[in-house]
Steps between C-alpha positions, in 0.01 A plus 500: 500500500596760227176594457424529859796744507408694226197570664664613821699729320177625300335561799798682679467713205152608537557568842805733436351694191238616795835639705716693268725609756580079548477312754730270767553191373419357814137654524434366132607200623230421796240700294564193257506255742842399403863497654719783401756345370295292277323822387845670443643191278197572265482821477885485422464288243222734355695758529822326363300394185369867415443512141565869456269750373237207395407424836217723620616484841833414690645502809772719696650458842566774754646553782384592825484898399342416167833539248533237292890511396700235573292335660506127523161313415601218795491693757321829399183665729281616268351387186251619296374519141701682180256646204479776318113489515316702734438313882125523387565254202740242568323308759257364179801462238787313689365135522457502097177332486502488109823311516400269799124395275818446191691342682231288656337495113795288380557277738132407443598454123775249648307325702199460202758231337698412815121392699718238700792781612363505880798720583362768236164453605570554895728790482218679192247425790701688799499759212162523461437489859746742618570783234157455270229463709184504321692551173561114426311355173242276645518233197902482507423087598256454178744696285812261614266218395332630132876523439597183649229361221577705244834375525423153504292537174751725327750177561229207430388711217113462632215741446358719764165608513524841685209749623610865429392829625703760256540816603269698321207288568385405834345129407673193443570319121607167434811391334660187399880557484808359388759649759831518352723744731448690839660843526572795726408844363356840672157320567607236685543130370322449142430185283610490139225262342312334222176565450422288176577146388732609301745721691417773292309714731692590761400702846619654809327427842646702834452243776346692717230513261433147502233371781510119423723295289454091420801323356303308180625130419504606137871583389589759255827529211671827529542604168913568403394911404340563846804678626428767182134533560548575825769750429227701255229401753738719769618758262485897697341728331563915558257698568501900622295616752414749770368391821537760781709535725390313829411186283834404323483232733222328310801509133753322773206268531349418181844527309791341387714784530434896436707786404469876611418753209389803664358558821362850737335531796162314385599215252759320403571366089592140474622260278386171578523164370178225526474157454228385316194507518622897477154597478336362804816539686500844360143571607595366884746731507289827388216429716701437803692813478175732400339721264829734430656205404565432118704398193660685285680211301363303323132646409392150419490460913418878579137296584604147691389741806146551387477212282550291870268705665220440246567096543492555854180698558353288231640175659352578886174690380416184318555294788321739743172421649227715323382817702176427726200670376323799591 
């Protein structure tokens, strides 16, 4: 029901950002195909729940002659929408997508370790359905269930045998883990993991990396310093960098967190921190955002761009099929 309202009321909105001058609440209503006073309840509540200037767009009631003071939201005329943006720009801004595929995001985090929480699962679905069409992951059912057995190992203390795609490569490896925690971080859900007999080599292995994954009968000890290798194993490391301007969203991507330095009209100066591997990470993040993108600090990584590109075009012109001959 909520999210069937919220959807009227988005949809009210897109209408009205199209009328600047407003429109009667009772016209809104039948264009919606719902009765006015329902329409009026929600749109009060909208309005009543106006965040200020965060909100992109709000709401104000007028009267008959268009004036808006004193005017009573119950049993005003007019409505339309509130923005400082120009008429031209609202109508793609006010239903938030960002924050509705965020929103949407973690609730899909929920549900990977709450896979019997139908109530969840239904009301991420109407979601989907509703507000994200054609935005909605298409393996959200396989990634409830890697972490359903992930889990289940982590607590048996089993072995998984795992087929990984990382991201810098585009084919699969093979890895017998020891799973010892799940997290949450900007990527999405990762496993902490074992990689060695021993404990002592430890890895990191972003879920939606992994294609198949086999719970192993074979049980593993966790050793009592895991909890300190992993804390090394995760340990940020800075980094400067430029990256222009329109691809600072690849740093939000790639990083834990950045800093501003210095910025103009072309580039921006960050200060970023990277998990390890910092060098392939590193070399992601440089190719992604282009060639005016590069380090400044430290020159030890001013080549994990290049060095990355080499492995690549080495990595896919060995597995190319030869040229035909003249």
């Amino acid at each position: 029901m909520f999210l069937r309202r919220f959807e009227r009321v988005a949809n009210a909105l897109r209408v009205l950002t199209m009328h600047p001058g407003g429109v009667p609440v009772g016209r809104l209503a039948a264009e919606l195909d719902v009765a006015e006073p329902t329409l009026r309840e929600e749109l009060v509540a909208y309005y009543c729940a106006d965040s200020g200037p965060q909100r992109q767009v709000g709401i104000e009631f007028l009267d008959a002659g268009g004036e808006t003071d004193d005017v009573d939201p119950a049993v005003a005329e007019v409505v339309r929408a509130a923005t400082d943006l120009p008429a031209t720009e609202i109508g793609v801004r006010h239903t938030s997508p960002a924050e509705l595929a965020h929103i949407y995001r973690a609730g899909q985090a929920l549900l990977s370790l709450e896979p019997d929480n139908d109530v969840l699962d239904g009301a991420l679905r109407t979601l989907g359905d509703t507000m994200l069409p054609g935005l909605r992951p298409v393996d959200d059912h396989w990634k409830a269930e890697l972490a359903g057995t992930l889990i289940d190992a982590i607590r048996l203390r089993r072995w998984v045998r795992v087929s990984y795609t990382p991201v810098w490569r585009d084919d699969r490896m093979e890895h017998r883990i020891a799973p010892y925690r799940l997290l949450r971080t900007r990527r999405g859900w990762e496993v902490d993991a074992g990689m060695s007999a021993d404990g002592r080599v430890v890895g990191s292995f972003i879920l939606t990396g992994i294609r198949e994954a086999t719970m192993l009968d074979e049980t593993f000890q966790r050793p009592s310093e895991v909890d300190d290798r992993l804390s090394g194993y995760r340990f940020e490391q800075r980094v400067e960098l430029v990256v222009p301007q329109d691809a600072r969203w690849v740093v939000d991507r790639f990083a834990e967190s950045s800093e501003l330095l210095a910025e103009d009209a072309e580039s921006v100066k960050l200060r970023i921190r990277l998990l390890p591997p910092v060098d392939r990470r590193l070399g992601v993040l440089l190719l992604t955002a282009g060639p005016l993108a590069f380090v400044t600090d430290p020159p030890a990584l001013a080549d994990a761009g290049r060095t990355l590109a080499r492995e690549l075009l080495h990595h896919h012109g060995a597995s190319a099929d030869p040229p035909p001959s003249a």
